[in-house]
C-alpha positions, 0 to 999 in steps of 0.5 A: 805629276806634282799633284796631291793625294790622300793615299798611295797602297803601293805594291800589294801581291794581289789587288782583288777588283772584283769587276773592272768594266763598271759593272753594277753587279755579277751573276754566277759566270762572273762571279766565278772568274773575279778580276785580280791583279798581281803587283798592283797599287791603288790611289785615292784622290783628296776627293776620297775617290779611287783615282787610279788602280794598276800594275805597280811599275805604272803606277809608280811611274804616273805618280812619281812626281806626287805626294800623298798625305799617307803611303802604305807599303803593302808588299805581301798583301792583299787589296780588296774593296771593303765589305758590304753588309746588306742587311743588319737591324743594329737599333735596339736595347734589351738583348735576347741572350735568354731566347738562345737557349729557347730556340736550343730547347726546340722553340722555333721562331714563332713559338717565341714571338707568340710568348711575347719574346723575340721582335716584341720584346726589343720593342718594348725596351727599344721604345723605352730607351733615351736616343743617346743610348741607343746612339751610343750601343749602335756605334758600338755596334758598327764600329765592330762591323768595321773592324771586321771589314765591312764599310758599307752597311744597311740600317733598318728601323723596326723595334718601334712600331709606331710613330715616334719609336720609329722615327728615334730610331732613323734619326739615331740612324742619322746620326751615326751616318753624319758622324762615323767613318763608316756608310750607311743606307737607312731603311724604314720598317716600320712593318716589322711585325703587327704591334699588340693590340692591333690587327693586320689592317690597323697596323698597315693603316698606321703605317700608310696614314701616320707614319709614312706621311710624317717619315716624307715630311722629315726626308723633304726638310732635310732632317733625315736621309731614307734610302729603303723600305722594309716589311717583314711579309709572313704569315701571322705577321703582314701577308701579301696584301698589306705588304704590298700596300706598303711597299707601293707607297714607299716606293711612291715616296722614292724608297727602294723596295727592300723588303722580308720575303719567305722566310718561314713559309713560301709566301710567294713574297718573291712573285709579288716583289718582282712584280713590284720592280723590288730591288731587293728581297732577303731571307728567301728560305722558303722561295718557291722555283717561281719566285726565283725565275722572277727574281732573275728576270727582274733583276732583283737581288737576293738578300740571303742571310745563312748566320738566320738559318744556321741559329734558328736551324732553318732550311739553308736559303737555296743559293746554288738554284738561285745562282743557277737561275741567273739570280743576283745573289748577295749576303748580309749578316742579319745582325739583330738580337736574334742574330747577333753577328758582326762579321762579314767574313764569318758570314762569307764562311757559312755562305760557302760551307752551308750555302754551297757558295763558292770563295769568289761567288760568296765574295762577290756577293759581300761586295758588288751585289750587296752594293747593288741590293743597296743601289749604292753599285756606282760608287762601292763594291769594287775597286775601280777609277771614281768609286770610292776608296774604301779597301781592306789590306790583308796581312796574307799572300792570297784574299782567300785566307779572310773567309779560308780562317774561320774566326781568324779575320781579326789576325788577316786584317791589317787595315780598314780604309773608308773614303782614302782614310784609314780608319782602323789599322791592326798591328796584330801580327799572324805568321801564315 
């Protein structure tokens, strides 16, 4: 075979699949019992696209007559797809580094919000700051999120709240997405939280008469590329009427519903996003029994969020009955000025300690069921034939050792690998 290709990771000890019969996303019986491969190597066509994952001995015997733009000798290490990372707002300017030492006083999250803090103070410098620099902090951002391992991340607006804000803010997203190696599924939140001055019914109005009309003109012409729509649905901020007003004309325009739901108050937001054929729903701390079982016979993916509920010390998100019930559970790491945290691997560690989530369920939920809470399953989250090659190599002789060594994924990871191109290569040394 004199064919070319783009990337040959030859002779790894452990090649984590995660699935291997295209399967969109796993609950709890799969995601107990991952697929791994001992003594593998993987390829990645000029196209950017996995072309072939086998035993080495094959592998090297198929591909004997071709050539690659670059070999990685990965003799003793790990493969794993790259991580995916379902729910960050990584848009904003004016940090909250003043508000942690509130929510340590014994400020819950209310308590800030209403003083005039939390969402509505990055609204006020997130309105005010050029496109440029919030271009320049959000690569910042991602660029860290990558070198952490995640290779897929969602984007959320949100610290606008009105027409022009919120559309700064998808095109910086837009931006970012056309210029890193890095992918990114936008989401609209326009209703993020009722901006000063309006009511419930004002700002819902907005939403639907201004900002959703202008937001479909910019996807039809080809200036912006909107994947999701977000409400933050709770009370004193959009109850269930108006959250559901939105998401049906967002999912009218063909956004995925991907919304907040029962985080600081059983909403019944599970109930109503099931209902609604939601794709995803996150937080979930307050979900009621009812709102998981519809969650599972809907099939809509839970989003949950443990780096949220360990700062703002909340009930941790009630994983092991959602698992139970057949829930398709992922993980994001809410990252935003309240929560300000890059790294999937820490969150996969919290997810297993506060969250009772197994090595491999957590996993399984930062790779195939986050793609699929983003509708991005078919092409990420796995390592299969015609998904794309986004890997991470560990220097480690079991994948464990990425959410095992608290803090320690910047030693594991050698290098990051986004569509067969290596995009971050650690020379850092750890002796295991």
């Amino acid at each position: 075979m004199s064919k070319n290709y783009k990337l040959l990771v030859k002779n790894a000890q452990q090649v984590v699949l995660i699935c291997s019969d295209g399967e969109k996303y796993l609950t709890r019986p799969q995601m107990q019992s991952l697929s791994v491969m001992e003594d593998g190597s993987v390829v990645v066509g000029s196209d950017g696209l996995i072309e072939a994952v086998g035993p080495a001995q094959s592998i090297a015997a198929r591909y004997s007559e071709a050539s690659f733009d670059k070999v990685i000798d990965a003799t003793g290490m790990c493969v794993l797809p790259g991580l995916v990372d379902a729910h960050t707002h990584p848009v904003w300017s004016g940090d909250r580094v003043h508000e942690f030492s509130m929510k340590l006083a014994g400020a819950s999250y209310m308590d800030v919000h209403r003083a005039g803090g939390g969402i509505h103070f990055t609204v006020e410098h997130t309105r005010a700051a050029a496109a440029a620099d919030l271009l320049a902090s959000l690569r910042g951002r991602l660029l860290r999120m990558q070198r952490a391992g995640t290779t897929l991340v969602e984007c959320k607006s949100g610290y606008g709240l009105e027409l022009h804000a919120e559309l700064k803010m998808l095109q910086v997203i837009e931006e970012a997405r056309r210029a890193l190696p890095i992918n990114i599924s936008s989401t609209y939140c326009g209703a993020h939280a009722v901006p000063r001055g309006k009511t419930v019914a004002e700002a819902t109005r907005d939403v639907l008469e201004v900002q959703l009309p202008r937001l479909r003109a910019e996807v039809a012409a080809g200036r912006l590329r909107v994947d999701n729509i977000d409400v933050f649905c709770e009370e004193g901020v959009f109850d269930l009427d108006s959250t559901r007003s939105i998401l049906q004309a967002g999912k009218q325009l063909g956004l995925n519903v991907n919304f907040h739901g029962d985080e600081l108050h059983p909403m019944k937001s599970a109930e109503m996003g099931a209902e609604l054929g939601a794709l995803a729903i996150s937080h979930l701390e307050e979900v009621t029994d009812q709102g998981i079982v519809a969650m599972a016979t809907a099939k809509t993916a839970a989003v949950l969020l443990p780096t949220t509920a360990y700062i703002l010390r909340l009930p941790q998100p009630r994983a092991r009955a959602m698992l139970d019930a057949g829930v398709i559970v992922a993980l994001g790491s809410d990252f935003n000025p309240n929560a300000y945290c890059c790294s999937m691997p820490l969150v996969m560690h919290l997810a297993c300690v506060n969250l009772r989530m197994s090595l491999s369920e957590a996993l399984a939920a930062a790779t195939i069921n986050a793609a699929f809470a983003l509708g991005r399953s078919d092409k990420h989250g796995s390592l299969e034939e015609g998904k794309a090659g986004d890997l991470l190599l560990l220097r480690t002789s079991r994948w464990e050792h990425l959410i095992y060594q608290l803090g320690g994924h910047q030693e594991v990871i050698r290098y990051v690998v986004v569509g067969g191109n290596v995009v971050y290569d650690n020379d850092r040394t750890l002796d295991l």
